[in-house]
Backbone bond lengths (Angstrom), bond angles and torsions (degrees), N, CA, C in turn:
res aa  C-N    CA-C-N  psi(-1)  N-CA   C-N-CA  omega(-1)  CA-C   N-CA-C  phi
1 X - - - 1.462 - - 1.523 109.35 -
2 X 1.113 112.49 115.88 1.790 116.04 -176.89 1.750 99.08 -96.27
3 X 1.285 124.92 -20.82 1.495 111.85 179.87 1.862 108.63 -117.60
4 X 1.280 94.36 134.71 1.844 84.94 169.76 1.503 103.71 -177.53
5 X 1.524 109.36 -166.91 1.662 104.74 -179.23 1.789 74.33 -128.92
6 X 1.553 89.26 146.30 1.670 107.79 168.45 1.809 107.71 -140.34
7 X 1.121 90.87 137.79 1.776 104.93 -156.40 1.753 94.83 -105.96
8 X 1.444 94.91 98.86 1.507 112.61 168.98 1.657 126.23 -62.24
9 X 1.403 115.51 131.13 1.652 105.81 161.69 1.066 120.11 -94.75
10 X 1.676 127.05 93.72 1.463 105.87 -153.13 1.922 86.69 -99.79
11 X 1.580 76.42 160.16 1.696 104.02 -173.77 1.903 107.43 -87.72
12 X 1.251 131.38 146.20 1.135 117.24 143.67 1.441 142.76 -9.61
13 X 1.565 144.40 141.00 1.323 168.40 142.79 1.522 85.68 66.19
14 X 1.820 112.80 65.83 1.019 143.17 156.37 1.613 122.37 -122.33
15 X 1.248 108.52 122.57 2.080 102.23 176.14 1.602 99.86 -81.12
16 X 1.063 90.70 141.87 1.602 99.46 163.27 1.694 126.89 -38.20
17 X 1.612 103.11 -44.26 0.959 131.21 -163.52 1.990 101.81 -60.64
18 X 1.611 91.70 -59.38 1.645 119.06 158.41 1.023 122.05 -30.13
19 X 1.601 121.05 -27.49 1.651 127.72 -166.90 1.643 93.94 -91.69
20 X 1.612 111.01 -67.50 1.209 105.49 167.11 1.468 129.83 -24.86
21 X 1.387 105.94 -81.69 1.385 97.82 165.58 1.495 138.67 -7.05
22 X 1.372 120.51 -75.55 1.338 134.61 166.97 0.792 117.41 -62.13
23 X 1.568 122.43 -19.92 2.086 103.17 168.04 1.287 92.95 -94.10
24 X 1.476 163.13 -36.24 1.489 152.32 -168.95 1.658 99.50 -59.70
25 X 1.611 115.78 -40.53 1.256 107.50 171.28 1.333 130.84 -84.40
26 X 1.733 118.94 -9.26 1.607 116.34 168.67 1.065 104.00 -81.57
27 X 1.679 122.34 -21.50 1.470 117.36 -165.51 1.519 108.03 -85.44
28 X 1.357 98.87 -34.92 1.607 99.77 -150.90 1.448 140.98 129.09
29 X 1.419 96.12 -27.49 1.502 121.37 -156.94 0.913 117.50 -102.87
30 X 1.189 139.69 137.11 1.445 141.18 -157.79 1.787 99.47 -111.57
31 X 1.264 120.70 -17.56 1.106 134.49 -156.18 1.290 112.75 -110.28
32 X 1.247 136.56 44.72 1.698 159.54 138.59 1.078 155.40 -102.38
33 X 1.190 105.84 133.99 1.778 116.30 -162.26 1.269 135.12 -152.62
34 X 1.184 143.32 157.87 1.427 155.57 -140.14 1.060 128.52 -81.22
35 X 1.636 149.38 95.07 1.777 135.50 -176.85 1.296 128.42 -71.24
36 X 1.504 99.79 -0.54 1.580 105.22 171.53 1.812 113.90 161.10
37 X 1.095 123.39 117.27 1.403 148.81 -129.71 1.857 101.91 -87.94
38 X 1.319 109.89 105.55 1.205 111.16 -169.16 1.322 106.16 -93.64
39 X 1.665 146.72 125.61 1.472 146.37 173.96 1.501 97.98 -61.07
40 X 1.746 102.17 134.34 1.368 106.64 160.22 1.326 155.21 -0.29
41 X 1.449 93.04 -64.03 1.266 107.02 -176.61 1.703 99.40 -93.02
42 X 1.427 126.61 12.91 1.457 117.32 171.91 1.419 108.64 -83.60
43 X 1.032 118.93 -170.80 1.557 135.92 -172.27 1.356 109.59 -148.34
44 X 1.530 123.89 160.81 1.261 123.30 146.99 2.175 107.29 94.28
45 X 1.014 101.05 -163.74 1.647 102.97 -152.69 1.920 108.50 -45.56
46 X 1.294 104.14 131.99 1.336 100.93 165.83 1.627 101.24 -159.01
47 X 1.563 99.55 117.41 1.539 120.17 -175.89 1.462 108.80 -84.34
48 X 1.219 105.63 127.87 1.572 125.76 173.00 1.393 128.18 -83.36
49 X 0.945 148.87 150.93 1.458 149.22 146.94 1.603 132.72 -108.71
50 X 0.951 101.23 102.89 1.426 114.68 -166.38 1.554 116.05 -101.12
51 X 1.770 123.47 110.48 1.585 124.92 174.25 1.387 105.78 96.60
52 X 1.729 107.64 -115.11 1.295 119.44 170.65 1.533 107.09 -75.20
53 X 1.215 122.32 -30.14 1.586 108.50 -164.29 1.598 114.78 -86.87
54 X 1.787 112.07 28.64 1.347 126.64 158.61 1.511 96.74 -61.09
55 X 1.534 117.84 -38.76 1.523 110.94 -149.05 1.247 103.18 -83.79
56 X 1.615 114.82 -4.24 1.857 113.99 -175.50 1.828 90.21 -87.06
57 X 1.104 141.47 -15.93 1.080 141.30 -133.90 1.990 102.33 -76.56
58 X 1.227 120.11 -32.25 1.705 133.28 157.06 1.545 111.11 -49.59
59 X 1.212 117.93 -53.07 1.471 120.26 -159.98 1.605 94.55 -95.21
60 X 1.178 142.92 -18.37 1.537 139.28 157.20 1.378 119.03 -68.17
61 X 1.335 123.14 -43.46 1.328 128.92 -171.17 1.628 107.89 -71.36
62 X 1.163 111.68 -6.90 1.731 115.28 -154.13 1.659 91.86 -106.04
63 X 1.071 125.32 -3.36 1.517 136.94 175.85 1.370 117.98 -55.28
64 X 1.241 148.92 158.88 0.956 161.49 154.86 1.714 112.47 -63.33
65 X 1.672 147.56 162.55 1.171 131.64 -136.45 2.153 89.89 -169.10
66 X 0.938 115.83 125.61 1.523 114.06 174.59 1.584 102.51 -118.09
67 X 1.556 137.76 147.23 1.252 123.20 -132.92 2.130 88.93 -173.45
68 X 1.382 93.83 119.01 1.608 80.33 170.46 1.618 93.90 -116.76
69 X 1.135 108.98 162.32 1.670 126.21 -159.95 1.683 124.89 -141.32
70 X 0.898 120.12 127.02 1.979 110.05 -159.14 1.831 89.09 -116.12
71 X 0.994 123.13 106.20 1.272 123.25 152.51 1.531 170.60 -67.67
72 X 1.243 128.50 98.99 1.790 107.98 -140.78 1.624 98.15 -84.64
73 X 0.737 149.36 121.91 1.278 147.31 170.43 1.696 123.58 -79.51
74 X 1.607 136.47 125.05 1.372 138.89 -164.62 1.210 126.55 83.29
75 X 1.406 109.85 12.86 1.296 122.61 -166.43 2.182 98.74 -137.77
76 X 1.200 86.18 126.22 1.749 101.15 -162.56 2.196 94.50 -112.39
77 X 1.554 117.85 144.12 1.161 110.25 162.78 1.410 113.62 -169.80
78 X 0.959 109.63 -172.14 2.119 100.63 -141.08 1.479 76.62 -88.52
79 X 1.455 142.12 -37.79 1.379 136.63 -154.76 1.668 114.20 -87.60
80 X 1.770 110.37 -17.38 1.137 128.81 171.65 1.627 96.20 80.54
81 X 1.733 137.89 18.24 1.222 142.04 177.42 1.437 103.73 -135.89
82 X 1.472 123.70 173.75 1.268 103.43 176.83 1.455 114.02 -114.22
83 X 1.623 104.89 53.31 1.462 90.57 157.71 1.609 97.01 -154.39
84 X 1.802 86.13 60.73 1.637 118.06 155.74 1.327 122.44 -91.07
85 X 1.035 129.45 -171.82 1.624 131.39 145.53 1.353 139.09 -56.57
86 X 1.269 147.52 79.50 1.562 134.02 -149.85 1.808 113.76 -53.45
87 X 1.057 98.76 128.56 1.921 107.42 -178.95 1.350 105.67 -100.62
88 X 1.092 110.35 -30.12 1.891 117.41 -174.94 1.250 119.73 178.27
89 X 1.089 114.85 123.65 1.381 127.03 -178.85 1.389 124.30 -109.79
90 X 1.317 147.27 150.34 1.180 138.43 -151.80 1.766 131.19 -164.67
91 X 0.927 130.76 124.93 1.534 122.81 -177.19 1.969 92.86 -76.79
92 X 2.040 108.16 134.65 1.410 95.46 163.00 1.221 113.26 -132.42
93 X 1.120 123.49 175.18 1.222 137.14 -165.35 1.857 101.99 -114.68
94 X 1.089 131.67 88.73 1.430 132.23 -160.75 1.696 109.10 -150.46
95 X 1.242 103.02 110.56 1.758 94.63 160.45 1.297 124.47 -114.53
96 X 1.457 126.96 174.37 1.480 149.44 -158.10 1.730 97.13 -42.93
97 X 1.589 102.74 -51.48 1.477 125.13 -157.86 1.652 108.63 -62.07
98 X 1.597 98.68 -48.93 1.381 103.49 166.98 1.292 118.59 -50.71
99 X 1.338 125.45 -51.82 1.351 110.16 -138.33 1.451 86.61 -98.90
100 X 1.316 134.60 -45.44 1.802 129.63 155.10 1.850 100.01 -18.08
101 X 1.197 140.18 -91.62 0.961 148.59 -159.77 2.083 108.00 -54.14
102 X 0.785 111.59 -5.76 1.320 128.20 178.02 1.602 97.26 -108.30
103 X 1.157 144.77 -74.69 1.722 146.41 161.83 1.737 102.10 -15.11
104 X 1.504 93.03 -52.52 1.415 101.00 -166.77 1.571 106.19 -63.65
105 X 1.215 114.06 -41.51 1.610 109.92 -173.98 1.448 124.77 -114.98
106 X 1.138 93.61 28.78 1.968 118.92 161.27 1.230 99.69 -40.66
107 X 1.181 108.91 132.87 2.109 112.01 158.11 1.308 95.38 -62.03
108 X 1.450 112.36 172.38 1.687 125.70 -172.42 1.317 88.99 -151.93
109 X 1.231 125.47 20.95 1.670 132.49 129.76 1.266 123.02 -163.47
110 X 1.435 116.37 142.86 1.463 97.07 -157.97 2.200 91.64 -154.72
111 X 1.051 108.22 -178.27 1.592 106.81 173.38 1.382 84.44 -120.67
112 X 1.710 109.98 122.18 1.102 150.18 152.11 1.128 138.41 -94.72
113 X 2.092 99.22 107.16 1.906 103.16 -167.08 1.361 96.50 -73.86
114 X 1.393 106.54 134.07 1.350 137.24 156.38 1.596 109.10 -30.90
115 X 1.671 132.06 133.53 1.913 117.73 152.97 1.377 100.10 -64.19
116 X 1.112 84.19 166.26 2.026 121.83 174.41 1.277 102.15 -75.07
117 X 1.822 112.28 -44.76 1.433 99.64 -172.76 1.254 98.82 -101.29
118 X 1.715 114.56 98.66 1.838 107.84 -175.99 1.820 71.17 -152.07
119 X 1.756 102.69 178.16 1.152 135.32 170.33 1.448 129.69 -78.65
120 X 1.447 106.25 3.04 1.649 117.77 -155.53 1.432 77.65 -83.84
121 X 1.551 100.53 142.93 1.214 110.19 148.81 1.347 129.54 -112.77
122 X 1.670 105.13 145.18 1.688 103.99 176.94 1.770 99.32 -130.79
123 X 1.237 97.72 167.60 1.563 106.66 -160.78 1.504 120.68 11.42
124 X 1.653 102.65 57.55 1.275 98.19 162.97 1.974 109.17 78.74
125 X 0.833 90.13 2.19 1.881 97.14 162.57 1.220 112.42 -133.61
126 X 1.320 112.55 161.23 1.553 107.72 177.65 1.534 102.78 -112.47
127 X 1.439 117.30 165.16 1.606 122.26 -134.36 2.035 100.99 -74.40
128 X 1.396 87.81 -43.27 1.722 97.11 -163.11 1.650 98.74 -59.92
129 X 1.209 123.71 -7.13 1.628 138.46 -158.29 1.270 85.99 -86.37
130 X 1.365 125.29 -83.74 1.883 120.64 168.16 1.342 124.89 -20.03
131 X 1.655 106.28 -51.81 1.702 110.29 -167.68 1.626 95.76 -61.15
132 X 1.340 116.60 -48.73 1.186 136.77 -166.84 1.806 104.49 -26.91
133 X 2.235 89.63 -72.12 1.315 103.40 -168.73 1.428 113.84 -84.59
134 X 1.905 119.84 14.56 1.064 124.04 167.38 1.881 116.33 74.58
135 X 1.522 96.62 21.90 1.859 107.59 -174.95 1.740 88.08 -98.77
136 X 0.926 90.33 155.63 1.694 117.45 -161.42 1.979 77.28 -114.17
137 X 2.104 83.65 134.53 1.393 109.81 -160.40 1.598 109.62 -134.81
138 X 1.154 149.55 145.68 0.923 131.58 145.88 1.800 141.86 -68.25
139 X 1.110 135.41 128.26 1.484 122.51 -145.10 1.303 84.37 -89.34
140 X 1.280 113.76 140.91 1.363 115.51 151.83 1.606 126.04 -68.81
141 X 1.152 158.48 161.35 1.360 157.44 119.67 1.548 124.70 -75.10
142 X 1.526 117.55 166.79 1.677 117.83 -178.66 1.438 87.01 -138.94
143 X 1.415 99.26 -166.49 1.190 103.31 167.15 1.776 100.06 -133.97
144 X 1.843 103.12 145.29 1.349 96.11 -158.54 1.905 99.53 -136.44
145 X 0.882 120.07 160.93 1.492 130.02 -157.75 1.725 112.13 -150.66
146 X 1.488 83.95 92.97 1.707 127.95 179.48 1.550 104.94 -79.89
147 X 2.103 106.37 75.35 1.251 98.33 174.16 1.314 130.45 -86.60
148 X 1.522 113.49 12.26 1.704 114.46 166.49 1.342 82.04 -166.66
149 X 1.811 105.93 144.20 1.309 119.49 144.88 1.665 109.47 -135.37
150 X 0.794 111.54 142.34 1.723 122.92 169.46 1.803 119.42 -139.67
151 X 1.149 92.23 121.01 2.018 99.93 154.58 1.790 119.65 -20.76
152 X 0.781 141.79 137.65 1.486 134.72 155.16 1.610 111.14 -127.95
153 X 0.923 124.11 -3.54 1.376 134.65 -177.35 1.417 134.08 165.44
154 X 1.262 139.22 140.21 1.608 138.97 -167.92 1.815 107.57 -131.00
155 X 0.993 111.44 120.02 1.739 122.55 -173.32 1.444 100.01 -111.29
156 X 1.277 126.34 138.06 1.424 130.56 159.19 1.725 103.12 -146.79
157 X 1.197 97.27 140.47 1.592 107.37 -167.81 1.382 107.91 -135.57
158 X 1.264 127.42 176.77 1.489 106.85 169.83 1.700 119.07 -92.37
159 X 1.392 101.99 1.01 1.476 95.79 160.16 1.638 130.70 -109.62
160 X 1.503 107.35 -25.53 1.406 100.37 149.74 1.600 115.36 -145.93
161 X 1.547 121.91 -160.72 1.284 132.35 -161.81 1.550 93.13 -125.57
162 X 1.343 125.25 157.81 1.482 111.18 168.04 1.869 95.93 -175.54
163 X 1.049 106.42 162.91 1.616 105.16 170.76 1.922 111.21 -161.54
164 X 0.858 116.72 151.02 1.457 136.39 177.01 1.643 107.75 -91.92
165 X 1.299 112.20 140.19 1.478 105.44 172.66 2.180 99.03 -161.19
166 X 0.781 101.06 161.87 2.010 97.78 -161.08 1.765 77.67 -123.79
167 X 1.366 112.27 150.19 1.701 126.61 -178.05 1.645 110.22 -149.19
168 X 0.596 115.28 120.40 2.027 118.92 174.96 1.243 85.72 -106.50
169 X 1.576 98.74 120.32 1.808 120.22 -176.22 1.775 113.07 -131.75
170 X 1.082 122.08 147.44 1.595 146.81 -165.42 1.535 86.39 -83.78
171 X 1.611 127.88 129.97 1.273 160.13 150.51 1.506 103.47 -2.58
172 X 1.105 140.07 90.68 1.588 137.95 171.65 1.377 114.82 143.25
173 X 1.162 102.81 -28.08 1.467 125.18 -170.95 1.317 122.32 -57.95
174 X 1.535 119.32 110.69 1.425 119.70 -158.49 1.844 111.89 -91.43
175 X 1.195 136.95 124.15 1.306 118.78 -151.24 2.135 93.80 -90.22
176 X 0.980 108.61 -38.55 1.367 117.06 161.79 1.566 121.58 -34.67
177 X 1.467 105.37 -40.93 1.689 118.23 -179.92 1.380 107.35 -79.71
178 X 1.285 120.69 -35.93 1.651 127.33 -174.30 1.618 92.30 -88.72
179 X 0.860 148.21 -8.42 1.632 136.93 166.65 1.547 94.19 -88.07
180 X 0.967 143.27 -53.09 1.420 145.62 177.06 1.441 113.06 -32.53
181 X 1.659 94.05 -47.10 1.619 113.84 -150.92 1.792 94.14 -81.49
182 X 1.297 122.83 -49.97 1.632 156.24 -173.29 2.251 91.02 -47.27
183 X 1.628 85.66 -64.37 1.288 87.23 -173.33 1.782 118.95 -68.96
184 X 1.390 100.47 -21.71 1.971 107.02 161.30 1.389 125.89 -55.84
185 X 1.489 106.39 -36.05 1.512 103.43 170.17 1.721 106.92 -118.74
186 X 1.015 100.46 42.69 1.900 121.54 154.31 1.148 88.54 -94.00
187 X 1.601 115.89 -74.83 1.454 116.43 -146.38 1.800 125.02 107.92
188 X 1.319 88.89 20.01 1.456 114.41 -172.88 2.079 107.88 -149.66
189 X 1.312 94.94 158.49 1.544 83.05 -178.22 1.609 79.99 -108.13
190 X 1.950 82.88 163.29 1.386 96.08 -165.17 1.449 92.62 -151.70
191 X 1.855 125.55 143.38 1.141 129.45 -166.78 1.560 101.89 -137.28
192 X 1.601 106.92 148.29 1.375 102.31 168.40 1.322 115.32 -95.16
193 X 1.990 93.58 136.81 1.469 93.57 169.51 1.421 134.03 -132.58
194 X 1.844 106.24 15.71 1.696 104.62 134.30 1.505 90.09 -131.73
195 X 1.655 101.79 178.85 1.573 119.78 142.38 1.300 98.66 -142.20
196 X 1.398 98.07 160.17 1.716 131.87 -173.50 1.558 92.79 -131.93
197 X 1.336 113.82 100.52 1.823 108.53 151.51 1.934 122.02 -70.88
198 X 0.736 108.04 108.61 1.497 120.04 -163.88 2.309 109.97 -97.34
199 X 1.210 84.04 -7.82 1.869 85.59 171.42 1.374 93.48 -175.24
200 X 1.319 95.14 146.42 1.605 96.65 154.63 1.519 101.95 -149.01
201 X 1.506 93.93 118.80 1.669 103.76 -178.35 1.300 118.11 68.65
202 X 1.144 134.33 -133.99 1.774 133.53 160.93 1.320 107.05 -69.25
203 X 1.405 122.03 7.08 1.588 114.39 -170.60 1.203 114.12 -91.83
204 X 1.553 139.88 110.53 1.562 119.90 171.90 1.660 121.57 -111.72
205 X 1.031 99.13 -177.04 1.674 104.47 -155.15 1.656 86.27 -66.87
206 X 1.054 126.75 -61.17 1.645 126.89 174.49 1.464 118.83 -8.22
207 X 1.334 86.64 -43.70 1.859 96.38 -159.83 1.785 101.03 -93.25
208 X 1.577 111.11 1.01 1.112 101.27 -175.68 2.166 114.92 -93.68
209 X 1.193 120.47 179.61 1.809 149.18 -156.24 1.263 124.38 -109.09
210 X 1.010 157.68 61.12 1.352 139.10 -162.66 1.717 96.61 -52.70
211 X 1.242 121.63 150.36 1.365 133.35 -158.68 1.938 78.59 -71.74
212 X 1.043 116.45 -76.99 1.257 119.54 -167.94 1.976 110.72 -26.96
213 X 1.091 124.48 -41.76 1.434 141.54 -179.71 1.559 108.78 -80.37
214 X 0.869 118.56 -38.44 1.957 139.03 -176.45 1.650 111.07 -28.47
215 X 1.207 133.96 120.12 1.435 122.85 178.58 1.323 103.05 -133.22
216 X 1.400 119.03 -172.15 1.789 111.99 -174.30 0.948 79.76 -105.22
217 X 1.778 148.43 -10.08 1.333 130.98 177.53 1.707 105.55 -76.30
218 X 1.453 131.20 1.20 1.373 132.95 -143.18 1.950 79.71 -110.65
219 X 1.701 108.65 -29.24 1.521 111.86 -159.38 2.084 111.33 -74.09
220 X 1.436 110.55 136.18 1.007 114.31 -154.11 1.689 110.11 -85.02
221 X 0.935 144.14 161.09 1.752 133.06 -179.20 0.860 104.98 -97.48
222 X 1.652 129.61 140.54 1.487 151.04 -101.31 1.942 78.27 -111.95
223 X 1.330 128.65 -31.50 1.704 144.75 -161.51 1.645 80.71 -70.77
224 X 1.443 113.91 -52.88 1.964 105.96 -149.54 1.164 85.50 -77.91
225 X 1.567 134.48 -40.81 1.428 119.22 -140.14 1.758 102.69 -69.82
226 X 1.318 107.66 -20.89 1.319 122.87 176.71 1.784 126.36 -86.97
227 X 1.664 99.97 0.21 1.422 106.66 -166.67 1.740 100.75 -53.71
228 X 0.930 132.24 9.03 1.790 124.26 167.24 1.646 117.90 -84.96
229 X 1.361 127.00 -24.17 1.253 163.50 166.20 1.537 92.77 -58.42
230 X 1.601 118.24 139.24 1.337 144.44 151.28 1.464 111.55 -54.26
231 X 1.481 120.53 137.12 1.021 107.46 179.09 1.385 116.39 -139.19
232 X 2.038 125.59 137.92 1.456 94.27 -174.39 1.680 93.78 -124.74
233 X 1.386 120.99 146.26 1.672 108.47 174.09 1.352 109.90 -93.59
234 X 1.484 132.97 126.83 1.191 148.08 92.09 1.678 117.32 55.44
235 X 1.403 118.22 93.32 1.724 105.51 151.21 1.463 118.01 -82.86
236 X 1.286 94.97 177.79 1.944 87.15 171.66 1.463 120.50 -57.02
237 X 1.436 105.74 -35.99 1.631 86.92 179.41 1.152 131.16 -88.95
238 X 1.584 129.65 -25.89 1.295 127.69 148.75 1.287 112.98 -37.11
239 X 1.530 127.64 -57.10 1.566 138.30 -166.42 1.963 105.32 -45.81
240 X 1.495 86.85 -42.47 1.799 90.08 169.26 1.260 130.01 -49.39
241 X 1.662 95.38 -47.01 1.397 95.99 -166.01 1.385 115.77 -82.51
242 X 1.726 112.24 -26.06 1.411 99.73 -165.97 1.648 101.34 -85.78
243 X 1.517 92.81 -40.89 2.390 75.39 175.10 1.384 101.04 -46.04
244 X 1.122 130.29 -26.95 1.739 106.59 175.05 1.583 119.49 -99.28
245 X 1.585 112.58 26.84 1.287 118.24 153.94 1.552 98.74 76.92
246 X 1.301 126.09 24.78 1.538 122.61 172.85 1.354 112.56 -64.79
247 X 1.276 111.77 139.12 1.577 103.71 160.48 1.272 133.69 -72.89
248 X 1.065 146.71 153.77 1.592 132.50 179.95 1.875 111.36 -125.31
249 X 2.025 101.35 -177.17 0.778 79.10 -177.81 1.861 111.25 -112.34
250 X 0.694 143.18 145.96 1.644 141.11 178.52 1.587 107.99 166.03
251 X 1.791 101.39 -151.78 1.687 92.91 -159.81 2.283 67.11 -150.61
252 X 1.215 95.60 154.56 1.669 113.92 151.64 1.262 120.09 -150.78
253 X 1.401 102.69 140.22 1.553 125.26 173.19 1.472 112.95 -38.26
254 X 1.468 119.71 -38.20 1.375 125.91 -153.25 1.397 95.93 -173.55
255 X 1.949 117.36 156.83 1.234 112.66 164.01 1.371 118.88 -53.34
256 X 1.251 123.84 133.71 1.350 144.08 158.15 1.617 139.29 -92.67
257 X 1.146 121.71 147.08 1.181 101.44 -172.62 1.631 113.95 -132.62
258 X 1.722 109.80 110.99 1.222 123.78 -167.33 1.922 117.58 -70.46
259 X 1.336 110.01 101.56 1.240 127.94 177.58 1.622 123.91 -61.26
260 X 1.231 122.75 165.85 1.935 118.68 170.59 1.462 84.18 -116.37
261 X 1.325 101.22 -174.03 1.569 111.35 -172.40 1.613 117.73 -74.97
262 X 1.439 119.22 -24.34 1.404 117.75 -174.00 1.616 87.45 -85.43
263 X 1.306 140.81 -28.61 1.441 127.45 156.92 1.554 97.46 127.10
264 X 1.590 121.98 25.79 1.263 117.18 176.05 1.804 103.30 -101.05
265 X 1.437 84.64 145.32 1.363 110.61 163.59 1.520 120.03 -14.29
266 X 1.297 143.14 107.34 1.586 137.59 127.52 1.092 140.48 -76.32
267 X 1.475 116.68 -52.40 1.139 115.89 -159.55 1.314 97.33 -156.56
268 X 1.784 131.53 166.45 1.170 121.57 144.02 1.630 119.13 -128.54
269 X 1.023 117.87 120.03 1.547 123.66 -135.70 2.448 89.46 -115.74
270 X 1.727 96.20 124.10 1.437 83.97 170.67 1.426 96.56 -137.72
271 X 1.566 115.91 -159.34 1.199 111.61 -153.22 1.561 100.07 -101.93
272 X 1.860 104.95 140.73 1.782 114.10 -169.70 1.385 84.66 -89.03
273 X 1.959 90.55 158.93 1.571 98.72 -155.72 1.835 74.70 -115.23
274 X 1.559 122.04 -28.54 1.367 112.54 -174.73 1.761 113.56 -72.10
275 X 1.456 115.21 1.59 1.621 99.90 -170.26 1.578 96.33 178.88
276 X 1.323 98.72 141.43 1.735 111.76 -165.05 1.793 108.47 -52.76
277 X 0.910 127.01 85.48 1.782 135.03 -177.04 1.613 112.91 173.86
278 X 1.629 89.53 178.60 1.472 98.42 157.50 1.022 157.77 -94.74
279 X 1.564 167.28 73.61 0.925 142.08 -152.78 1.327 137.10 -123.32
280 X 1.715 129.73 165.12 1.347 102.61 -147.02 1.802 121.61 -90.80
281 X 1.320 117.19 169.73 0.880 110.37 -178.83 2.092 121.74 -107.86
282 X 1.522 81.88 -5.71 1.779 92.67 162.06 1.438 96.11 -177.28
283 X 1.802 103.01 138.03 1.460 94.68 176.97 1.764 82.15 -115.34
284 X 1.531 101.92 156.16 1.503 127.01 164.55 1.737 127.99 -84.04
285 X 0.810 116.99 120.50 1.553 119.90 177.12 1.675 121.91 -95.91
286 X 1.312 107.83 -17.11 1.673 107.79 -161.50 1.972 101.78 -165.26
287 X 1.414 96.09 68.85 1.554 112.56 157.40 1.301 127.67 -36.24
């Protein structure tokens, strides 16, 4: 199989970028890349695209994301992780009850400022580039959609405070910014100091590789990675037309994705806005 998605377990004080790397070179392939950009110091699911399944790489990233998170509490830093710069540090006064009752009454949508040290770009730079050279920026915000958060545990010691809590979050959503945000209506600053990505999209940690273990037999077909997608199969003569990117005529609910009979990947065909039909929005050559 030269095209597929393969669902990485990436390890700690690894770039994303880094992961790639080393599978294009165990694989071979020059032709792989990332569904959504895990920070260093994170851990846990990160889906690949490998060949043709660069072209799934839009309709994966747009997924929804479940995320467990270890928290240091009284401790503030320019990177919003802790292996930022320290801004303030602090003895607090915080129990279990509080910070449960705060989890509990999180917005579950909210406009969320962007970090400094992120990839966003504004006027043509990207953000961590400013923090970098220390130029004062305006943050952007989104708007972001916190479809579960829960507690998983609360630690207090006599040297620090810290707590765990797991969140299934809407596409953009910075988990660093919502610990920021968590610790604003604490009333204390509060920093992250692990994450574990635990799904992304239909992807779960189960299904994921340690790079070291990783094979192209491990890589998934471009048809499953999409099994959430409508699906219609293909006679021979449709099958003609759409590997050759024909337009057709009908209407769909949603992008779809037009199958051959053994059930691989062609095309994914949605609705043209210039003329009554369909047409596609990526056809596949090499499953």
């Amino acid at each position: 199989m030269k095209s597929g998605i393969l669902v990485i377990q990436k390890e700690k004080n690894m770039t994303s970028r880094e992961v790639v790397n080393q599978i294009s070179k165990k694989f071979g392939i020059k032709k792989v890349g990332h569904t959504g950009t895990l920070d260093p110091l994170a851990t846990g699911v990160l889906v690949l695209a490998i060949g043709e399944g660069t072209k799934l790489v839009p309709f994966l990233t747009s997924d929804e994301k479940e995320y467990v998170a270890e928290v240091l509490v009284g401790l503030e830093t320019d990177t919003l992780d802790v292996t930022g710069k320290v801004l303030k540090q602090c003895q607090v006064d915080l129990n279990e009850e509080q910070v449960a009752q705060v989890i509990k009454g999180f917005p579950r949508q909210y406009l969320q400022e962007v970090p400094k040290y992120s990839a966003v770009h504004v006027n043509g730079k990207r953000l961590y580039e400013y923090a970098r050279s220390e130029e004062e920026v305006c943050l952007p915000k989104k708007e972001v959609e916190i479809k579960a958060l829960e507690l998983l545990s609360f630690h207090q010691t006599d040297v620090d405070v810290s707590f765990t809590f797991r969140c299934v979050v809407s596409k953009g959503t910075y988990i660093r910014s919502l610990i920021r945000d968590i610790g604003n209506m604490l009333g204390v600053p509060c920093t992250m100091k692990n994450l574990h990505r635990t799904r992304q999209g239909i992807f779960k940690e189960e299904q994921a590789k340690k790079i070291s273990e990783a094979n192209p037999s491990d890589m998934l077909t471009l048809s499953s990675a999409l099994s959430n997608y409508p699906k219609v199969i293909l006679d021979a003569d449709k099958l003609y037309k759409v590997r050759n990117g024909a337009k057709l005529e009908g209407s769909l609910e949603k992008p779809t994705c037009f199958v051959d009979k053994e059930g691989r990947l062609v095309a994914i065909y949605e609705n043209a806005k210039d003329f009554s039909g369909i047409k596609p929005m990526k056809v596949f050559h090499d499953e």
